[in-house]
N, C-alpha and C positions, 0 to 999 in steps of 0.2 A: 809516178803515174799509177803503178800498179796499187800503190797505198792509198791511195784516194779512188779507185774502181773499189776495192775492198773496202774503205768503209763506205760507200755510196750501197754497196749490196750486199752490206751487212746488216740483217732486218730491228728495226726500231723497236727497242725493249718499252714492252706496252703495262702500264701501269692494272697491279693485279685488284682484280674487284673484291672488296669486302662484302665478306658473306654477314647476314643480317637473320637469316631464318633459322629457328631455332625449332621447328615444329617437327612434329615425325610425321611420317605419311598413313593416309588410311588405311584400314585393313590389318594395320600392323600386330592388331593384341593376340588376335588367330595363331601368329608365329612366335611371337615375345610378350609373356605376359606381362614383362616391368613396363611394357610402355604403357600399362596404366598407371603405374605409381608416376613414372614420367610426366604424365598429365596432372597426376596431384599434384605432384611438386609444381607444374608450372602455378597452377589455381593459385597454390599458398605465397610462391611468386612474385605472383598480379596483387594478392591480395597485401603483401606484405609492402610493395611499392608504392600502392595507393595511402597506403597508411602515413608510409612514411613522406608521402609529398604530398598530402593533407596537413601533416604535424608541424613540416616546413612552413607550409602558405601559413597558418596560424601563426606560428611562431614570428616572420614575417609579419605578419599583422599586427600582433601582436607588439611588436616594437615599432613601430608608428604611431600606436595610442600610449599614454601616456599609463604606465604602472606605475603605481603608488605602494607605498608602507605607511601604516601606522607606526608613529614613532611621540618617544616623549618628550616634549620642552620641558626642561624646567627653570622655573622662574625664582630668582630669590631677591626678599626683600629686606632691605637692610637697613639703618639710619644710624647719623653718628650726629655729637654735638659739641658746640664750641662757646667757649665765653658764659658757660650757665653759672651760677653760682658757688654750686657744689666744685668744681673745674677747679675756677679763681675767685675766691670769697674777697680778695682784693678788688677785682676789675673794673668796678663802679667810678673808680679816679681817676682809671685812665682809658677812657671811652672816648674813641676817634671816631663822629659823625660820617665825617669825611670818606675816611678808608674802611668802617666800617670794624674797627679793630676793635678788639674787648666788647663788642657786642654780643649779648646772648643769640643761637640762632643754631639751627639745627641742619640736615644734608640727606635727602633718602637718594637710596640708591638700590635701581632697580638691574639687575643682570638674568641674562640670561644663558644656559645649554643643552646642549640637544641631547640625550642619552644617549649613551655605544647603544646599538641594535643586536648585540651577541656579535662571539669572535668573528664570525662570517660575514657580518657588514659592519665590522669596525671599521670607522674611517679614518685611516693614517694621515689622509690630506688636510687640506687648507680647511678649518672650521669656520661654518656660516657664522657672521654675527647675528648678534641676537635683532637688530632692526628690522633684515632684511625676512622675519614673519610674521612684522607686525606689518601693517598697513598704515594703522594710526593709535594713538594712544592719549589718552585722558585724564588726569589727575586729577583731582578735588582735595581738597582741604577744607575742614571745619573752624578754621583762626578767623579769625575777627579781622577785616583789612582796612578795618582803621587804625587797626594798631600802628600796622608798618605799611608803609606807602609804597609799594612795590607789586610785581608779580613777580610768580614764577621763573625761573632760569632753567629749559630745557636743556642740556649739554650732551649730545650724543658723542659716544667714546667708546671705543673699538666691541667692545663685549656687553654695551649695558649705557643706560641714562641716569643722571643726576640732574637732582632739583635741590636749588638750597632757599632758603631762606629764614626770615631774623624771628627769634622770637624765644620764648622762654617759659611757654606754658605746654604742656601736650596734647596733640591733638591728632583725630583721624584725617587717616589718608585711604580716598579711594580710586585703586587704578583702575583706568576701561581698555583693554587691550581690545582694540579689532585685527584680527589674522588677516595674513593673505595668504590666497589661496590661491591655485594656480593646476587648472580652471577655477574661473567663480566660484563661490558657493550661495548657496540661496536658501534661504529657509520658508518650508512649506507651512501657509498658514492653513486653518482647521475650517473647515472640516475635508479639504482634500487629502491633507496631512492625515488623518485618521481613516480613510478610505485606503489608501494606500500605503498607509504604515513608514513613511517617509516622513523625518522633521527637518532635515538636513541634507541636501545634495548638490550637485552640479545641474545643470538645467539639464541637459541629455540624459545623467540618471533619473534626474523625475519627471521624464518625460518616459523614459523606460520601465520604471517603475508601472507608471499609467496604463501603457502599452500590455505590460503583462496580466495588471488587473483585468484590462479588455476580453486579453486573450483568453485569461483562465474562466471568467465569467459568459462566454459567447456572446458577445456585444455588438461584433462585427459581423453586417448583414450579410447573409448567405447569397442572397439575389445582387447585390450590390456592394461587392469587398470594401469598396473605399468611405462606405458608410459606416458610423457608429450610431448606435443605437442603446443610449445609455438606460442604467440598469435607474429605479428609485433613486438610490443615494446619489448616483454623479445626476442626477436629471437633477436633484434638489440642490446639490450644490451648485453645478454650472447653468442653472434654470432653465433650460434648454432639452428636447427630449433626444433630437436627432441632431450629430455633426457631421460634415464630411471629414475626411483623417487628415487632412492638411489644415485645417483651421484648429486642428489640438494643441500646440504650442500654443497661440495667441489665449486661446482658454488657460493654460498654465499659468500666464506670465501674469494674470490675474492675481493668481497667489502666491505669488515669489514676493518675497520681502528679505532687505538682507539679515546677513543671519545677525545672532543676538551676539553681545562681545563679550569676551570672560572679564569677570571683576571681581578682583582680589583688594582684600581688606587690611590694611597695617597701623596699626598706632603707634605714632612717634611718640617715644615718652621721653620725655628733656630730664627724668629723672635718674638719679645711680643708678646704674643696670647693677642687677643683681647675678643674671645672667645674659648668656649671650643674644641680641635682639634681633636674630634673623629668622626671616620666613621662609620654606621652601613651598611652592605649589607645583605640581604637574599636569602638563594641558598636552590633549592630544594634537599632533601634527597630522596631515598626508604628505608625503614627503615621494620622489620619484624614488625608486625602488633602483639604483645603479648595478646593486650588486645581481637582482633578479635579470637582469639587463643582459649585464655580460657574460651570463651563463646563457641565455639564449644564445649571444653572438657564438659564444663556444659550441654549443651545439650543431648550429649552423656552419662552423666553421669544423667542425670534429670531420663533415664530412669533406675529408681534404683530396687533394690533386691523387696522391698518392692510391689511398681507397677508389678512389675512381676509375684509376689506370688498373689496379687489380681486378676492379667489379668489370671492366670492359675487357681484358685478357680472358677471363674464366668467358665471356660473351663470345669470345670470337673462337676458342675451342668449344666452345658447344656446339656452336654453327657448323663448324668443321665434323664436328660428330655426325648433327643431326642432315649434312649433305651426304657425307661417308655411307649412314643407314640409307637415305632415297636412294643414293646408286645402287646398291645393294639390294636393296626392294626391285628398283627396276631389271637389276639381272636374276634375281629368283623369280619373275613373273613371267617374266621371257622365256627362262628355263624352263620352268613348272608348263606353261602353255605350251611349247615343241612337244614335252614329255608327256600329256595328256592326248593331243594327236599331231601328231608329225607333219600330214601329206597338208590338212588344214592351215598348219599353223607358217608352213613356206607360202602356200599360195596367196596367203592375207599377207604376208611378208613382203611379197615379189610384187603384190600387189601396189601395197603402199611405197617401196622404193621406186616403183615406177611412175606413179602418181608425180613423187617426187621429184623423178629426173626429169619429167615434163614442163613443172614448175622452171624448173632451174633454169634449162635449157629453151625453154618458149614452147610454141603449140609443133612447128615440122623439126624440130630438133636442131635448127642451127643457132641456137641461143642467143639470136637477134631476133630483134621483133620489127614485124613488119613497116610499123611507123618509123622506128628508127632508119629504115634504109629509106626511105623517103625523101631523109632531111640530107642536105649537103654537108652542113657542118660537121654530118656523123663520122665520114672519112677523113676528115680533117682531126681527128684525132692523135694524142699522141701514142697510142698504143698499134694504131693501125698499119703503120709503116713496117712495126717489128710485126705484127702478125700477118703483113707480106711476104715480108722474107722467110719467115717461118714455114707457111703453106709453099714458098717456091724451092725451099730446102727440101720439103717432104716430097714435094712434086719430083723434082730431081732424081732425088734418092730412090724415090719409085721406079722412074725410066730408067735408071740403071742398073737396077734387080730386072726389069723386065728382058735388060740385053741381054 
């Protein structure tokens, strides 16, 4: 019984409040001249915090658009030959229609890879095939297709395409590689193209592109933002003198055309190679940028649990400092005022505690308020019982000091 009266009245440990103010109080430079440097350091602070959760948001943004590298494809082309003369000077007697066997007839073979990007985005992983940067592709050949009643045999294969077919004279071959790209790409015809120095983009870059020529030229009507106001040359290319800025895309897409497809040239020669009969060409890529990538993510990640549990410790002893100095302000002001005049500095004292205990206790000092004894319910309290017996103790105890 007694253990449970003991813990019922043993008072409830109250959760301590985090100090958050880090500021010093005013007045303070008078007495300590560091608390200007104080104030600098907080400036540089502020300043340094905004920096760094500006570079964040960026960085953040920055990996929801799409970063790119320039990177090299390259392409090689190659052909080999079967059944030509020089081969088998016999093969003429034994030429299978059928199967195609002892036939003269030749094989290009186009491959492709993507160049290392230096040791720092070398990629150890799984390598793109070469299809998956084309979009589509084209061949031509210069043979006579009377000769041989056929077409071409596309054959896509892990790194590269093959085309075969019969024949025994040499002849060009031209490939049309169209890319993909990823965003579109779109090629700017002329004369917007020459305005804006743009032959090749994504629509949002040259749409941006545009945007800046606006800018840099003051295009955009002062009296009315959302209006452009073309300068001669866009008037003469878009024939138009005035646009609103949302009808600018739809003017763009006027000149977008896709873009032009790289075309590489090979001659198959069905003759003795003297030497070896490969082509290399290199064509530029945009490629996403992985490695730039994941060093943002480490950035972003650098700033870990740990640093941050240190940065809010060094936080919560400042606070503890800069409370430390207010108490301390407030008993040197306290002090300083008695000791400048005494009989003043009680009476403004005496004044304000009395003020106070007015508050506390109500307007006639029985620390009930009139409304409240009004209400029934008020005695019907649970403290009221014990502060019966209380006043009947003290009553008692009086009347028998008085005997």
């Amino acid at each position: 019984m007694s253990s449970a009266v003991n813990e019922a009245a043993a008072p409830t440990k109250l959760k301590r409040r985090k100090l958050v103010d880090r500021t010093l109080p005013t007045g303070l430079d008078d007495v300590a001249e560091e608390s200007a440097l104080y104030h600098e350091i907080q400036e540089m602070e502020r300043s340094l915090d905004w920096t760094i959760s500006r570079k964040r948001m960026e960085i953040q943004e920055a990996l929801g658009r799409p970063v790119k590298i320039r990177r090299k494809l390259r392409v090689f082309l190659s052909h080999s030959m079967s059944g030509q003369t020089w081969q088998e000077p016999t093969a003429n007697s034994g030429l299978n229609f059928e199967t195609g066997e002892g036939i003269p007839a030749w094989t290009l073979r186009i491959e492709g890879r993507l160049l290392d990007g230096g040791p720092q985005r070398l990629n150890k992983g799984t390598q793109r095939k070469f299809s998956s940067f084309l979009k589509s592709m084209i061949v031509e050949v210069d043979q006579d297709p009377t000769l041989y009643n056929e077409s071409n045999i596309i054959e896509p294969s892990q790194d590269g395409f093959e085309i075969k077919r019969k024949g025994d004279m040499s002849v060009k071959a031209r490939i049309i590689l169209h890319l993909e790209h990823s965003p579109e790409h779109f090629k700017v015809m002329n004369p917007l193209a020459d305005i804006i120095s743009v032959k090749e983009d994504t629509r949002v870059g040259i749409i941006a592109a545009l945007w800046n020529y606006i800018k840099m030229n003051g295009l955009q009507d002062k009296a009315h933002p959302t209006l452009i106001k073309f300068d001669p040359r866009l008037a003469q290319a878009f024939q138009i003198a005035e646009v609103p800025f949302n009808n600018i895309p739809e003017l763009v897409n006027r000149f977008l055309a896709p873009p032009d497809p790289v075309i590489l040239h090979h001659i198959i020669s069905v003759e003795q190679p003297i030497a070896p009969n490969m082509q290399a060409f290199d064509i530029d890529v945009d490629l996403d940028d992985v490695f730039l990538k994941q060093k943002m993510n480490q950035a972003l990640l650098s700033y870990s649990s740990e640093a941050q549990a240190a940065i809010s410790t060094l936080d919560d002893e400042l606070a503890q400092a800069a409370q430390s100095i207010r108490n301390s302000k407030l008993k040197r002001d306290f002090l300083t005022s008695f000791a400048e005049d005494p009989q003043k500095f009680i009476q403004t004292w005496i004044a304000s505690q009395s003020r106070d205990l007015e508050v506390i206790l109500g307007d006639d000092g029985r620390g009930v308020r009139d409304e409240d004894l009004r209400r029934s319910d008020f005695f019907r309290l649970p403290w009221v019982k014990e502060a019966v017996q209380v006043y009947e103790g003290l009553r008692s105890s009086g009347a028998l000091k008085a005997r």
